[in-house]
C-alpha positions as CSV (number, residue, x, y, z in Angstrom):
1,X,3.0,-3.9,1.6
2,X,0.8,-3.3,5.0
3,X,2.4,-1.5,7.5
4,X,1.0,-3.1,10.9
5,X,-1.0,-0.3,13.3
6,X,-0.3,0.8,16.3
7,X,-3.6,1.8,18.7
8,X,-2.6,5.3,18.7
9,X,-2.3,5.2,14.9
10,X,-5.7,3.5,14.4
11,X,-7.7,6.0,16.5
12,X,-5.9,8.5,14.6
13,X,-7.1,6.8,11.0
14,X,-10.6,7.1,12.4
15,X,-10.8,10.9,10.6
16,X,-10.0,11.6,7.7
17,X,-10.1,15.0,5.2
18,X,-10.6,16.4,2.3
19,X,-7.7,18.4,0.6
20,X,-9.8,20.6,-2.0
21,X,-10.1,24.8,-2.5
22,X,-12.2,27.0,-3.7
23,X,-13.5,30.6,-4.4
24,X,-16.4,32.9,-3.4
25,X,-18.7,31.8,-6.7
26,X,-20.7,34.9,-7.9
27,X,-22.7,32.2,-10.2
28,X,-23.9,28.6,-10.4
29,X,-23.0,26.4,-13.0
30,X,-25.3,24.7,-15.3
31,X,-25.3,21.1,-14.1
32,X,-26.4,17.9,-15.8
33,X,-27.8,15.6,-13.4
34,X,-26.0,12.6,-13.0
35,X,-27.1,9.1,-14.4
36,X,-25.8,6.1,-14.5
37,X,-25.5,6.3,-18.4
38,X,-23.9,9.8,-18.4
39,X,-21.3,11.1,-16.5
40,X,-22.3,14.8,-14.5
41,X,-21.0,17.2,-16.1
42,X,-21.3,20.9,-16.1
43,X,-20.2,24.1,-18.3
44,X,-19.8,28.0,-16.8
45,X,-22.9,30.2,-17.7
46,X,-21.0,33.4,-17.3
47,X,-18.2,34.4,-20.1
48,X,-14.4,33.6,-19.9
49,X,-13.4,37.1,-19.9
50,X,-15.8,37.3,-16.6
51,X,-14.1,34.2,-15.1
52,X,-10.7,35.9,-15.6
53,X,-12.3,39.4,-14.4
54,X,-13.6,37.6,-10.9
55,X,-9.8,36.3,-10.2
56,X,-8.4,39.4,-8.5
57,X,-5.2,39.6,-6.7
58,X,-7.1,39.8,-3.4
59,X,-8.8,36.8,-4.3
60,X,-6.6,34.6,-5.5
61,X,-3.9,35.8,-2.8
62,X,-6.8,34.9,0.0
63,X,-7.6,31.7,-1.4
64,X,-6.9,29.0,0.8
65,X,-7.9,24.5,0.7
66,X,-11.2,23.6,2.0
67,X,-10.1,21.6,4.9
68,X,-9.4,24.5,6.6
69,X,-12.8,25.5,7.0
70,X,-14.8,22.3,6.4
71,X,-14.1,18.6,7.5
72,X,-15.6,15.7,7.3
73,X,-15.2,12.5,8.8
74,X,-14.5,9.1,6.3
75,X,-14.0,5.7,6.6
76,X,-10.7,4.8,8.3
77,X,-8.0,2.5,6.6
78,X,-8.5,-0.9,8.3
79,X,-7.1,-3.7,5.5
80,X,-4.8,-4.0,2.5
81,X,-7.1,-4.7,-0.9
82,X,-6.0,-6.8,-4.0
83,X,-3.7,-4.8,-6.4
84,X,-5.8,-3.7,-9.4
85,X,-6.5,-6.4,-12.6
86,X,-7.6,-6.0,-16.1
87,X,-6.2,-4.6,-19.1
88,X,-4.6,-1.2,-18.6
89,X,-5.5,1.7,-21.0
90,X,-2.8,4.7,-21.1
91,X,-2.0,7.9,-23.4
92,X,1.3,9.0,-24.0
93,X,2.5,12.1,-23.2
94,X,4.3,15.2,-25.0
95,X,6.4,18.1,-24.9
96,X,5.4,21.5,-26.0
97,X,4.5,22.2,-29.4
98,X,4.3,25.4,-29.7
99,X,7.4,28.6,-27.4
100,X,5.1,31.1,-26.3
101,X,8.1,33.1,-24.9
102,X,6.9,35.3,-22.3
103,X,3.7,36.5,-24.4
104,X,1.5,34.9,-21.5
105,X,3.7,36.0,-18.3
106,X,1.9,37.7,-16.0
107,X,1.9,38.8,-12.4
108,X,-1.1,37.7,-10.9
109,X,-0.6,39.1,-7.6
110,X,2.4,40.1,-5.2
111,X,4.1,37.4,-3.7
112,X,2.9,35.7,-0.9
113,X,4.9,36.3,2.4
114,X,7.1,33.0,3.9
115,X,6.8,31.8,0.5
116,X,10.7,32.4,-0.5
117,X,12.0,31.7,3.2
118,X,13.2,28.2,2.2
119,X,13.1,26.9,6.0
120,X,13.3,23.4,7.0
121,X,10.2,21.2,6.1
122,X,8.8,18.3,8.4
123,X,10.9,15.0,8.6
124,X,10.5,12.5,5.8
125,X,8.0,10.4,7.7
126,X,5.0,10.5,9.5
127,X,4.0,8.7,12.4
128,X,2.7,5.6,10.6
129,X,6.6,5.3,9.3
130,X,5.7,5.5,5.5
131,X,8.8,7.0,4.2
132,X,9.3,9.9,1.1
133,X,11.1,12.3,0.3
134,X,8.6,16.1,0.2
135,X,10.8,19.3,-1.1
136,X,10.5,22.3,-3.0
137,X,10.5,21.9,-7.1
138,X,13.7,23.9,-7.4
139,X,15.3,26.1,-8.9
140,X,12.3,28.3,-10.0
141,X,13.4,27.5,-13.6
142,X,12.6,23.7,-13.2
143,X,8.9,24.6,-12.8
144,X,8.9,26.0,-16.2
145,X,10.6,23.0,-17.5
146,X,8.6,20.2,-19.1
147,X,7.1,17.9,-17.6
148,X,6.4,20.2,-14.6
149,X,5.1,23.0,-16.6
150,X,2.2,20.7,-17.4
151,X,1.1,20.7,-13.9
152,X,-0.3,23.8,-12.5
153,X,-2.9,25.4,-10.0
154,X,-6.8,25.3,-9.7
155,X,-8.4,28.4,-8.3
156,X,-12.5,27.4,-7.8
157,X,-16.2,29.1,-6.5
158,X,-18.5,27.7,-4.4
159,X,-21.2,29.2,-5.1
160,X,-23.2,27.0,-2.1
161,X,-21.2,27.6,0.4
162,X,-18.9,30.5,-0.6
163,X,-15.3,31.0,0.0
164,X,-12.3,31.0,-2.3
165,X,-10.0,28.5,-2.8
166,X,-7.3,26.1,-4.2
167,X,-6.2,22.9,-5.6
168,X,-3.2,21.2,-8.1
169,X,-3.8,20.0,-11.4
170,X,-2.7,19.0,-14.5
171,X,-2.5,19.0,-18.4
172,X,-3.5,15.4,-19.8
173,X,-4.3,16.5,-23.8
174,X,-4.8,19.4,-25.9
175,X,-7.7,21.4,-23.8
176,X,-7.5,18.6,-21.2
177,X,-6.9,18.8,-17.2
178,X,-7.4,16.3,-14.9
179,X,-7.7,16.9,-11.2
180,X,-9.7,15.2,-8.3
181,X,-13.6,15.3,-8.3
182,X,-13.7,17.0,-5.2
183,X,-11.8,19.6,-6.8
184,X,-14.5,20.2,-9.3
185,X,-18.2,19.3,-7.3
186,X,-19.7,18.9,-4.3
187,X,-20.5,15.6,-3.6
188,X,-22.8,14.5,-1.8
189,X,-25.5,11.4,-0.8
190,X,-28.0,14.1,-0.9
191,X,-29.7,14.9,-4.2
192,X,-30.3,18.8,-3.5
193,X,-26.9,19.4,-2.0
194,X,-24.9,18.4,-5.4
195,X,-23.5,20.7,-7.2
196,X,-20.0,21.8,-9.5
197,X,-18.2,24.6,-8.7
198,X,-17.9,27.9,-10.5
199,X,-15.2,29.8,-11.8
200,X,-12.7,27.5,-12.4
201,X,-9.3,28.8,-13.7
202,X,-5.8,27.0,-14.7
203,X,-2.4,27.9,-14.3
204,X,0.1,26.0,-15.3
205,X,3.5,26.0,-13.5
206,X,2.2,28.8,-11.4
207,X,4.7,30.3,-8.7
208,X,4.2,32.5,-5.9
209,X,2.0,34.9,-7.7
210,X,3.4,34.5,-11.1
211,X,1.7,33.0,-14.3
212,X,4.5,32.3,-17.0
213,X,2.1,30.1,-19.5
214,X,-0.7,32.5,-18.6
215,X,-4.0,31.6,-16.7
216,X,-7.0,29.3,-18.8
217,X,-10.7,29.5,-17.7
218,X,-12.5,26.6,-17.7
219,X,-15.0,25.1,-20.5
220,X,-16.0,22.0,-19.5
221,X,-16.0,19.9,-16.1
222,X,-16.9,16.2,-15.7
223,X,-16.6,13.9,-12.7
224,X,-17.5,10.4,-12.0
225,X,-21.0,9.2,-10.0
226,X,-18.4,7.8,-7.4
227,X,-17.5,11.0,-6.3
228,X,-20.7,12.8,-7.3
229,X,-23.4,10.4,-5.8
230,X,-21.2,9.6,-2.3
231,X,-18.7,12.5,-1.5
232,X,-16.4,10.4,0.6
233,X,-13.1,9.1,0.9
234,X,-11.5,6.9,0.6
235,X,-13.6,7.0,-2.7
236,X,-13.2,4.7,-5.6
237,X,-12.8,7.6,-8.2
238,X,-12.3,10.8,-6.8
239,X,-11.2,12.0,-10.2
240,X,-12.6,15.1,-12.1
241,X,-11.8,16.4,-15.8
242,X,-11.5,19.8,-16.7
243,X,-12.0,21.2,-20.5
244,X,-10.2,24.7,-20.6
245,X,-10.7,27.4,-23.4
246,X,-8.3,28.5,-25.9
247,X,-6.1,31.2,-25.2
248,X,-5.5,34.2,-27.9
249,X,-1.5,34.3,-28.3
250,X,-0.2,37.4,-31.1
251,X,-4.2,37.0,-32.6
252,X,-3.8,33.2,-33.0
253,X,-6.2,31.1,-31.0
254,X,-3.6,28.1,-28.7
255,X,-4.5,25.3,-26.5
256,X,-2.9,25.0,-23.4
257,X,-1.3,21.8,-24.1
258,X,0.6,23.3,-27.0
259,X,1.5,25.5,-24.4
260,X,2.8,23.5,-21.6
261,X,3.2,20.0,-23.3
262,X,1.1,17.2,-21.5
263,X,1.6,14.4,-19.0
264,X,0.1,10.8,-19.9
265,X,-1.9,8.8,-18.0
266,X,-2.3,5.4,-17.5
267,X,-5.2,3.2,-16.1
268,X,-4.8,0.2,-13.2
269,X,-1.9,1.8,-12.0
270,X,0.5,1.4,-14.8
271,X,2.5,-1.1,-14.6
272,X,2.5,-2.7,-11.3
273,X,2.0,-2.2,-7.9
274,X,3.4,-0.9,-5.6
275,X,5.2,1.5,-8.2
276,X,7.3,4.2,-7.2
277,X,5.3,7.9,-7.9
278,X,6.7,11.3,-8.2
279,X,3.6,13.3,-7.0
280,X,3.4,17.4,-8.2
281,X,1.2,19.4,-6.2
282,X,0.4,22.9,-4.3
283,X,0.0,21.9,-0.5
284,X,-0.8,25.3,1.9
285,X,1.5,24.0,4.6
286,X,4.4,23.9,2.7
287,X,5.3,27.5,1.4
288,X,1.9,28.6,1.7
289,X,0.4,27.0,-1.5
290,X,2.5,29.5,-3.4
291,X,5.2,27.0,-4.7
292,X,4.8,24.0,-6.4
293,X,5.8,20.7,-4.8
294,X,7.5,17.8,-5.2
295,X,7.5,14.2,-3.4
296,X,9.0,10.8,-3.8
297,X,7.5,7.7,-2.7
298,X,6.3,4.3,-3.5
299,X,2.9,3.0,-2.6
300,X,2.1,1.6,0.6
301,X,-1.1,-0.3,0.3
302,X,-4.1,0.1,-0.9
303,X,-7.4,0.9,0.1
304,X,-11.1,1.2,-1.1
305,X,-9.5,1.4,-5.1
306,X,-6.9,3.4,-3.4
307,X,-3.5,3.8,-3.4
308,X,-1.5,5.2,-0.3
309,X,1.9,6.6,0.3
310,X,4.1,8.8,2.7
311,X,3.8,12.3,2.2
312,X,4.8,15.5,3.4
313,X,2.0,17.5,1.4
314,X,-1.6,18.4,2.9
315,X,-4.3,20.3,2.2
316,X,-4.4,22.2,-1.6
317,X,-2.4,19.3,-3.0
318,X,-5.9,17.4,-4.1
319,X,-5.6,16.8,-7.6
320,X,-2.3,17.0,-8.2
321,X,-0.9,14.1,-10.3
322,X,1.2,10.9,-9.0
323,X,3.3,10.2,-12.1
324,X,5.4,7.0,-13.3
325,X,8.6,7.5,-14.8
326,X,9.0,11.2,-14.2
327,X,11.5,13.3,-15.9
328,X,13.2,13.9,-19.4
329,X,14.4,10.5,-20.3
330,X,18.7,10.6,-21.2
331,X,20.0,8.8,-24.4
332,X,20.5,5.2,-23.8
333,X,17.4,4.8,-21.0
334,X,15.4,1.8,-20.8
335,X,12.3,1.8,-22.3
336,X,9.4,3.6,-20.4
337,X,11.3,5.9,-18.9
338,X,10.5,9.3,-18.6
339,X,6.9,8.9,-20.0
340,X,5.2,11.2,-17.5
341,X,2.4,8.9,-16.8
342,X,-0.4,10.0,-14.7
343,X,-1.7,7.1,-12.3
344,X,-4.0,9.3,-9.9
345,X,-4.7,12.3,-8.6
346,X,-4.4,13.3,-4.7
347,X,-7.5,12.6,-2.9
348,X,-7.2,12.7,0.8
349,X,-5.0,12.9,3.6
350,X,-5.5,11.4,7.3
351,X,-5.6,13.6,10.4
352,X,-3.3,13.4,13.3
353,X,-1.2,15.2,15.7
354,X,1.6,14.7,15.3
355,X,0.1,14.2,11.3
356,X,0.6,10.5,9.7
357,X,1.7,11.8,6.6
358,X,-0.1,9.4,4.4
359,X,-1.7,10.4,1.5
360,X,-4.7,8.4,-0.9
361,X,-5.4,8.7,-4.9
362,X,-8.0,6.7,-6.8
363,X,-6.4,4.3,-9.2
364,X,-7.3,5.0,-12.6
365,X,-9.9,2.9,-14.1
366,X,-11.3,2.1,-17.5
367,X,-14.1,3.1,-19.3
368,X,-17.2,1.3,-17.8
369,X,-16.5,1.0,-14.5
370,X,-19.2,1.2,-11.9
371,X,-20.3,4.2,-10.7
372,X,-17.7,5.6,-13.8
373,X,-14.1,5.4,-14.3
374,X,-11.2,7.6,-15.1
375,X,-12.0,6.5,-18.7
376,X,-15.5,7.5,-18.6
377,X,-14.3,11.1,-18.2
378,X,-11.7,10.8,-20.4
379,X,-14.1,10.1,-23.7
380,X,-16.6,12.2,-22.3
381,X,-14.1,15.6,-22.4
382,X,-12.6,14.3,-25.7
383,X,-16.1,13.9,-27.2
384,X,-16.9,17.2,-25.8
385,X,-15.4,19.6,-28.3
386,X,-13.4,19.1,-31.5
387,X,-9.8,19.3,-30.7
388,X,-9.5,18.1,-27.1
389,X,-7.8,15.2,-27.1
């Protein structure tokens, strides 16, 4: 449905901003360039061990989303486009395989101060009246509990423009972590400004400070010439993969899926719209990006490929999944439910005072779609090493 807009909400929608983060990069990564054959991609040139070495508790206490010290202004939301068409393409999900125990738990840095305070969040609307429901994943044992274990935390380097900082994320296959492109690379309409970011490191169900599946530096990372080529939003596929390397676990080599089970994904937003979305994410104006999120809500409209909703979360939430049928399905449930499907990944947010709480994610699309799809990515990171997907 279209929500009609008032005048103070349409000069509002006239800026819009990224909800990425990222870290002080001490090292480029190797880039391919993009084509429109081949999706960019890029791979760390320094060692894992180096990756982990870089994350200090300084730094990853410090990091903060890149809206707070870079925005941009995108194309406001004017219309309602078609619901998406086609033949859908999804992967099912899957508990863990394999009880670490506490073999990975680990204190990454003291905790972060407000974080525990539990005070009242913002009402359950925004003013463009797109209604949710935006709380705390609680208790702390729920975000160790499949299927939020699968989702996590990106810590990221720009080694461009410097600073440390943060995004959500997710486990989609064995070694496989979806997120959103501007979580991964610059983009830009610029050829010489393009670039990936540096660094990257996982952690699953991460919570103020604490790692309990560990922390997984990153392989692989893919986006889509969408994002790459244009770095705007509302963008058609703001969507970036991540390939993460194996973790040693008592001298036996694991993949993070194993680990933390997977979520599934589904492409042309699953199986209708509008759909109602449980989205998982780490926003730094609720808790201070130190707990993970949880919010309720059914699509809105959408926009440019994009689907919007009501949301409480801001900035460090990008690339956190929007999942159908959330939750451990009970005996006797209908079918579909509980299968953890991902449909997107947070994109962007619109700017306001007091804020609109709306939030945009790309809809997932197949393999072959212009300027690349979710599916593109998908076979790419599969393809990429043995054992992925």
């Amino acid at each position: 449905m279209f929500i009609a807009m008032s005048r103070s909400f349409k000069s509002f929608l006239k800026t819009s901003a990224f909800m990425a983060a990222g870290v002080l990069a001490m090292q480029a990564a190797s880039t391919q360039s993009a084509s429109a054959q081949s999706v960019p991609s890029a791979e760390p040139r320094i060692s894992a061990s180096r990756v982990m070495a870089y994350w200090t508790p300084d730094r990853m206490r410090s990091a903060i989303s890149l809206d707070a010290v870079a925005t941009a202004t995108k194309g406001s939301a004017t219309g309602m486009d078609a619901a998406p068409t086609g033949t859908a393409k999804r992967n099912i999900g899957s508990p863990p395989t394999f009880d670490a125990g506490t073999k990975l738990f680990k204190r990454l840095h003291g905790p972060v101060k407000g974080a525990d305070d539990g005070n009242a969040g913002p009402r359950n609307f925004g003013t463009a009246g797109f209604y949710h429901t935006t709380g705390r994943v609680f208790p702390d044992a729920a975000v160790n509990a499949y299927p939020n274990r699968a989702a996590g935390k990106l810590f990221f380097s720009d080694s461009v423009h410097g600073g440390n900082f943060v995004c959500s994320a997710s486990v989609i296959k064995y070694r496989i972590v979806v997120t959103a492109g501007h979580c991964v690379a610059h983009g830009s309409t610029v050829a010489g400004t393009r670039h990936f970011y540096s660094n990257m490191l996982y952690v699953p169900a991460y919570r103020n400070g604490i790692a309990p599946f560990g922390s997984w530096p990153w392989a692989f990372a893919t986006t889509t010439n969408n994002w790459y080529l244009s770095g705007s939003v509302p963008n058609r596929q703001d969507v970036g993969i991540i390939e993460v390397q194996d973790v040693s676990i008592g001298g036996v080599l694991r993949r993070v899926g194993e680990v933390t089970g997977w979520l599934g994904w589904w492409t042309l937003w699953g199986r209708q719209y509008p759909n109602n979305i449980t989205q998982l994410g780490y926003p730094c104006n609720l808790d201070s990006c130190a707990r993970m999120q949880i919010n309720h809500a059914q699509g809105v409209r959408i926009v440019n490929n994009n689907v919007e909703i009501g949301s409480a979360m801001q900035g460090g939430s990008s690339g956190g999944p929007w999942i159908q049928d959330h939750g451990v399905a009970a005996v006797g449930s209908p079918a579909f439910t509980a299968g953890n499907w991902v449909l997107g990944t947070t994109s962007y947010q619109y700017l306001g005072t007091p804020s609109p709480q709306i939030l945009g994610s790309s809809i997932f699309q197949n393999a072959g779609f212009a300027g690349h799809g979710f599916g593109d990515l998908w076979n790419a990171a599969c393809a990429h090493r043995v054992g992925n997907c």
